[in-house]
N, C-alpha and C positions, 0 to 999 in steps of 0.2 A: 199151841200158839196160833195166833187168827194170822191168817194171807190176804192181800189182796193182788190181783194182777195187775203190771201199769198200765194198762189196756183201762182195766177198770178204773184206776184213779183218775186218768185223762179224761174218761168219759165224764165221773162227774166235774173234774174241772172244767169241761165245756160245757155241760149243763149249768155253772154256776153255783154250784155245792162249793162254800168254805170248809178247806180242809186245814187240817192242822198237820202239818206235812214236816218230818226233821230230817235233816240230813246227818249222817252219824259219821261222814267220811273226815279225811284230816280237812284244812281250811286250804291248802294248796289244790287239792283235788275240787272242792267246791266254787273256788277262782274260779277253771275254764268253764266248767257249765255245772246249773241245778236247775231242779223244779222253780218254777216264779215264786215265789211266797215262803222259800221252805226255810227253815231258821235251822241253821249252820251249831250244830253240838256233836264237836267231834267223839267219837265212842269212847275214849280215856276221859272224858270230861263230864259225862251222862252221871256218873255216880253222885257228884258233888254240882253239877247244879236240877238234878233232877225237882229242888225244892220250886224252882221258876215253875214248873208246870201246874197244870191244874189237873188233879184227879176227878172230875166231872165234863172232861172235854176227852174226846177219841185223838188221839195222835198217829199218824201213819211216817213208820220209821225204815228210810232209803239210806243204800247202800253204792258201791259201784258192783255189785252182782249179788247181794241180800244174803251174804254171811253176817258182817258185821253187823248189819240192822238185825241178822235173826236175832245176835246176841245181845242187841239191846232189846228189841221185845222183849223177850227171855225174862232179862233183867227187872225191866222197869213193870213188867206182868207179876213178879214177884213181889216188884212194892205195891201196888195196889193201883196201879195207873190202866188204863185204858186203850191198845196199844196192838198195832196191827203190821203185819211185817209186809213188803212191796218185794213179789218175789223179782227175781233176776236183775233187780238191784236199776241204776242208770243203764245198763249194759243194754234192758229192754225195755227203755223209755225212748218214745216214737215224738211224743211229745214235745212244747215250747220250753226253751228254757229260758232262764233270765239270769 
C-alpha cells in the first residue's frame, strides 16, 4: 500500500497540484472540518459507489488517524484503482480546511 504524509499533501496543495483527495470518514465527522476539495465517501459506501471514480486518476484516501482510509486503499488497490493512503489520518493535518 502506497503512503503519503499530510505534510506532503499540503505541500502540494500549496504548490497548486490538483489532488484527488477522499474523505472516507462518516459525513458528521466531515461537517466539523476536511481538506478543501476532498469528496465526502464514507468507508461503508466506497464499495458501491466506487463506479463514480476514474481508474486513470490517483486518489488520496483520508481518515480521522488513517485506519479507515488504510482500509479503503487496501480495497479500492484490489479493484484496480490508483490509491494512496495519508498517514495519521486529520489527526496530522496542519493544513486549511474548508
Amino acid at each position: 500500500m502506497k503512503e503519503i504524509t499530510a505534510k506532503e499533501v499540503e505541500s502540494f496543495i500549496n504548490k497548486g497540484k490538483v489532488l484527488n483527495i477522499i474523505d472516507v470518514r462518516e459525513v458528521d465527522e466531515v461537517a466539523e472540518e476536511k481538506i478543501a476539495g476532498a469528496v465526502n465517501i464514507p468507508l461503508g459506501h466506497i464499495e458501491f459507489r466506487m463506479d463514480k471514480l476514474d481508474k486513470t486518476k490517483e486518489y488520496i484516501m483520508v481518515c480521522r488517524s488513517g485506519g479507515r482510509s488504510g482500509r479503503a486503499t487496501e480495497f479500492l488497490e484490489s479493484q484496480g484503482y490508483d490509491v494512496i493512503n495519508m498517514q495519521g489520518g486529520m489527526l496530522s493535518w496542519k493544513g486549511k480546511v474548508g
